[in-house]
C-alpha positions as CSV (number, residue, x, y, z in Angstrom):
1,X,26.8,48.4,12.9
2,X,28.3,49.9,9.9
3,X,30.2,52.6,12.6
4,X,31.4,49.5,14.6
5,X,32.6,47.6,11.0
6,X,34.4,51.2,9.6
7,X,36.0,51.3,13.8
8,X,37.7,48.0,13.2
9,X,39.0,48.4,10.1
10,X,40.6,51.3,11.1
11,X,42.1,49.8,14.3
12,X,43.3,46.9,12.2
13,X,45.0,49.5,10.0
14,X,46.4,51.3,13.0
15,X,47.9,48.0,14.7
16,X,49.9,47.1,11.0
17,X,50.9,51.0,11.1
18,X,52.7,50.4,14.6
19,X,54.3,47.3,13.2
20,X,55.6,48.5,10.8
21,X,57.0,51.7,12.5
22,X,58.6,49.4,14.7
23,X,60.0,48.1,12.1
24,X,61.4,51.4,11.2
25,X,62.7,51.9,14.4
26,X,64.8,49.0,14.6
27,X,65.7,48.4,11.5
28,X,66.6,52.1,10.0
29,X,66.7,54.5,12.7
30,X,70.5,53.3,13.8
31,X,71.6,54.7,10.4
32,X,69.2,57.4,10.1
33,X,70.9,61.0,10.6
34,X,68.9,62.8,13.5
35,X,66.9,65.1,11.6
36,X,65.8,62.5,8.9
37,X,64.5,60.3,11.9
38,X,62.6,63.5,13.0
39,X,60.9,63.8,9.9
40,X,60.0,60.5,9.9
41,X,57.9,60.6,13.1
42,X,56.4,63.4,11.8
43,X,55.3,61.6,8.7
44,X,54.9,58.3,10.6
45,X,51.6,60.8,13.3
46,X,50.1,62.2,10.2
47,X,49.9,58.9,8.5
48,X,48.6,57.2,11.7
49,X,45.7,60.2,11.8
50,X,44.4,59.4,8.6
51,X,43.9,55.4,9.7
52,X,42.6,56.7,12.9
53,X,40.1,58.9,10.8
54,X,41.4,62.2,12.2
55,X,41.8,65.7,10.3
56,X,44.4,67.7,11.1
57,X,43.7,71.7,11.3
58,X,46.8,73.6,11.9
59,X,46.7,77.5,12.7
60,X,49.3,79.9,13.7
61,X,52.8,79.8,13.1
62,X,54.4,76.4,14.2
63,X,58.3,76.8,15.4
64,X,60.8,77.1,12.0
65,X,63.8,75.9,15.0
66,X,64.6,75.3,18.0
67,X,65.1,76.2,21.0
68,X,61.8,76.5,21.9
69,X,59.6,75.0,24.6
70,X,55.9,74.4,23.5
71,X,53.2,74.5,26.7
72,X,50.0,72.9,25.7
73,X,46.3,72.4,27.5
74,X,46.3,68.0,27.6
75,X,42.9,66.2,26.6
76,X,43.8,62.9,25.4
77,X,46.2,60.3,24.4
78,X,46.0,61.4,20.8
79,X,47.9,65.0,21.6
80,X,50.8,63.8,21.5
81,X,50.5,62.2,17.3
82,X,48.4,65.5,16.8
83,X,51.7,67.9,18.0
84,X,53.7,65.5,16.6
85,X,52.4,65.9,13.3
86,X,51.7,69.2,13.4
87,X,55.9,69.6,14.5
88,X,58.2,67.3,15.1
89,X,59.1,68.2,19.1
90,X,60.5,66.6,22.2
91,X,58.0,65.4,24.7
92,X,58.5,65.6,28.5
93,X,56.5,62.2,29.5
94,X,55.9,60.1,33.1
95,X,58.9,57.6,33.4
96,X,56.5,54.4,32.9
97,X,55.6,55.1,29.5
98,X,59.2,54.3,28.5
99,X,57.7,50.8,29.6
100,X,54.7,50.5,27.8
101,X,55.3,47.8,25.3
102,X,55.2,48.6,21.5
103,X,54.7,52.3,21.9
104,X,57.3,52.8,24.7
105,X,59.8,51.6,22.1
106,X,58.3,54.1,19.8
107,X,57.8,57.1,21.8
108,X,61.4,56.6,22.8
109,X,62.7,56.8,19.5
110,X,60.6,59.8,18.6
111,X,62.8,61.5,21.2
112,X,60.9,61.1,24.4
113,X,62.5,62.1,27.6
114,X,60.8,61.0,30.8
115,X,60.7,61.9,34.3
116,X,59.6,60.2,37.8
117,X,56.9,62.6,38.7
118,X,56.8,61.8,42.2
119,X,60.7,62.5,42.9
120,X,61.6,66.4,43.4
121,X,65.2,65.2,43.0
122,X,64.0,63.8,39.7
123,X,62.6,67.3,38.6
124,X,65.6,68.6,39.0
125,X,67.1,66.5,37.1
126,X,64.8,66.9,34.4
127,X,65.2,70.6,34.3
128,X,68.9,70.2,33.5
129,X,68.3,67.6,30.6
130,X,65.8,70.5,29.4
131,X,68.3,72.8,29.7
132,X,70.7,71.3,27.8
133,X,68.4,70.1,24.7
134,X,67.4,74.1,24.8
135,X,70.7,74.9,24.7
136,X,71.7,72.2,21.7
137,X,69.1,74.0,19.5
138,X,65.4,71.3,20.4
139,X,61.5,72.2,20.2
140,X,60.5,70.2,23.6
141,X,56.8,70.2,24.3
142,X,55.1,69.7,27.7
143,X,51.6,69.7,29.2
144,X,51.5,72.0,32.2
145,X,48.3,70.7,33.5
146,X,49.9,67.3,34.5
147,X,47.1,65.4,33.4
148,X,44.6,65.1,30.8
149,X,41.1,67.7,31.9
150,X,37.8,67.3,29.6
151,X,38.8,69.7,26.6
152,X,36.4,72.7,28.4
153,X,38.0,73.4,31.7
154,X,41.7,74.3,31.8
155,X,43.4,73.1,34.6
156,X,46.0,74.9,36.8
157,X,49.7,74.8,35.1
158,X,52.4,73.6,37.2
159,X,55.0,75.6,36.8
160,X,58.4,73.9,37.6
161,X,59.7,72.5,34.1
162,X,59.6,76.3,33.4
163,X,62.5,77.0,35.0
164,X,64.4,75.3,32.4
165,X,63.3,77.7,29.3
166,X,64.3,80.3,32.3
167,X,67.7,78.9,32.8
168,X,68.1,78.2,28.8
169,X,66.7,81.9,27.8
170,X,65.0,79.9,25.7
171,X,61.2,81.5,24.7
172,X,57.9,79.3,25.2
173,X,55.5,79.2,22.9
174,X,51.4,78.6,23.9
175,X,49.7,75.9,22.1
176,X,45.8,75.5,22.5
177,X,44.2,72.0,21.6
178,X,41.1,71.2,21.1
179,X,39.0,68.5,19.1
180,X,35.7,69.4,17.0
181,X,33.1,67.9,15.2
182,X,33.5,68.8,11.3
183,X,29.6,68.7,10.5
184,X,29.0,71.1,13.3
185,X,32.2,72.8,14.4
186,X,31.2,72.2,17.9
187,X,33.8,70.6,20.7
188,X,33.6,66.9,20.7
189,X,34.4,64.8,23.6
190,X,35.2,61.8,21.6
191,X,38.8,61.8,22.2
192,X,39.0,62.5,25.6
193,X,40.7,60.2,28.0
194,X,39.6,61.5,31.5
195,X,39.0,60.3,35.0
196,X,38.5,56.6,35.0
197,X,38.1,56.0,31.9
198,X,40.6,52.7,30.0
199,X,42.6,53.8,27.1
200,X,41.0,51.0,24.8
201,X,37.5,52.6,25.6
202,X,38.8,56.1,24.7
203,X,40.8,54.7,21.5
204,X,37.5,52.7,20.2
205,X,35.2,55.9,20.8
206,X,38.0,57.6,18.8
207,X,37.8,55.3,15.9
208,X,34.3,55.1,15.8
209,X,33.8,58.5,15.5
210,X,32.9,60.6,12.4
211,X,34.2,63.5,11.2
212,X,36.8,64.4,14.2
213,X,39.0,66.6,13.3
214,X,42.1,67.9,15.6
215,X,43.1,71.6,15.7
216,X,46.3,72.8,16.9
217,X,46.7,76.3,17.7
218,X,50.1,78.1,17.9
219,X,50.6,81.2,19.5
220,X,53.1,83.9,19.4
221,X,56.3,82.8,21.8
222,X,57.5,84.4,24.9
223,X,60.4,85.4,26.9
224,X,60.3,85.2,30.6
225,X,61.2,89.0,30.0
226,X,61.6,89.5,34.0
227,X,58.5,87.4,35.1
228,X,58.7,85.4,38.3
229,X,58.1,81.5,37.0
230,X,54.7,81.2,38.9
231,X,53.5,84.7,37.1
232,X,55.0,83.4,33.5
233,X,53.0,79.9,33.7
234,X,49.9,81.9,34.6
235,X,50.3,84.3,32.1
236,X,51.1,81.4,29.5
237,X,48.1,79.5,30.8
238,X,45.9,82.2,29.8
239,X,47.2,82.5,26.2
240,X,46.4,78.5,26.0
241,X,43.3,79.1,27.3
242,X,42.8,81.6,24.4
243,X,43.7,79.8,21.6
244,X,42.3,76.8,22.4
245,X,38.8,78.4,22.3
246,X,39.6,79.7,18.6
């Protein structure tokens, strides 16, 4: 009961904190400078952690600057405020979270470019706009495994948005995420968001949990130094697979 009590008050907290940085959005973003209204995401994830009741353990050496590309294992909905607040970056998101209300608005703002995953014409097009924000200096961030997997077994890595960081010279960096239990250091399974499971269910098992805390691991980057694309993304999947197991 007292779980259940300390779960609401946090999602009550966690509803006024997306008010109000809509609020921010549409009020003070338009005559924000770019870089001040990437700080203030970043601020803005790391606030909405602590309501959520989530610790935040950062290791390795986030990027200083772009361009970078950041290639992470994907568990839950809560990865992307966990990056986020590790480092401000770029996400590469499916096209209909632009029009989720509320938070399509905000991850829009935070800098969110999407793409229609079932279009190959559309990949292509989103390997270009990758390109380019490479090119103009940006840390973009995608999760190769094209869906969220249970936080133990790492899915394949698609390889295609690759080519971009190829095309840009850009290097990737490998990012390995993984969500523990403080009181026992062991893998937790609270936040996962998997299979059929709803994204309330996953959100309240979040909030009711106790002692969750969030590591993000950063790995050394790479250049495609030569490597086919298909050999780079396995290689890069490996290093993932690495750090998130550390």
């Amino acid at each position: 009961m007292l779980r259940q009590a300390r779960a609401c008050g946090r999602m009550l907290r966690l509803i006024a904190h997306i008010l109000a940085g809509l609020g921010t959005v549409l009020l003070r973003f338009p005559r924000m400078p770019v870089d001040q209204q990437r700080a203030r995401v970043q601020a803005w994830q790391l606030e909405l952690l602590a309501r959520a009741g989530v610790t935040l353990k950062v290791r390795g050496a986030p990027p200083v600057q772009g361009p970078v590309l950041l290639v992470a294992n994907h568990i839950s909905w809560l990865d992307i405020p966990v990056m986020h607040a590790a480092r401000h970056c770029r996400f590469i998101s499916k096209s209909d979270v632009k029009g989720w209300p509320l938070l399509g608005r905000l991850a829009t703002a935070a800098g969110t470019l999407y793409i229609e995953r079932s279009s190959r014409r559309d990949a292509r097009r989103m390997v270009q706009t990758m390109q380019q924000a490479l090119n103009e200096g940006d840390v973009l961030a995608v999760f190769p495994e094209g869906t969220t997997g249970d936080g133990i077994t790492l899915l394949p890595f698609h390889a295609n948005l690759l080519q971009a960081a190829v095309e840009a010279d850009a290097p990737v960096q490998p990012v390995g995420l993984r969500f523990i239990d403080r009181a026992t250091g062991e893998i937790t399974q609270a936040a996962s968001y998997i299979g059929d499971e709803s994204l309330v269910g996953s959100l309240w098992r979040t909030l009711c949990a106790d002692g969750l805390v969030a590591v993000v691991h950063y790995g050394a980057p790479q250049q495609a130094a030569g490597r086919a694309r298909r050999v780079w993304s396995d290689d890069l999947r490996s290093a993932v697979d690495a750090l998130r197991q550390r």
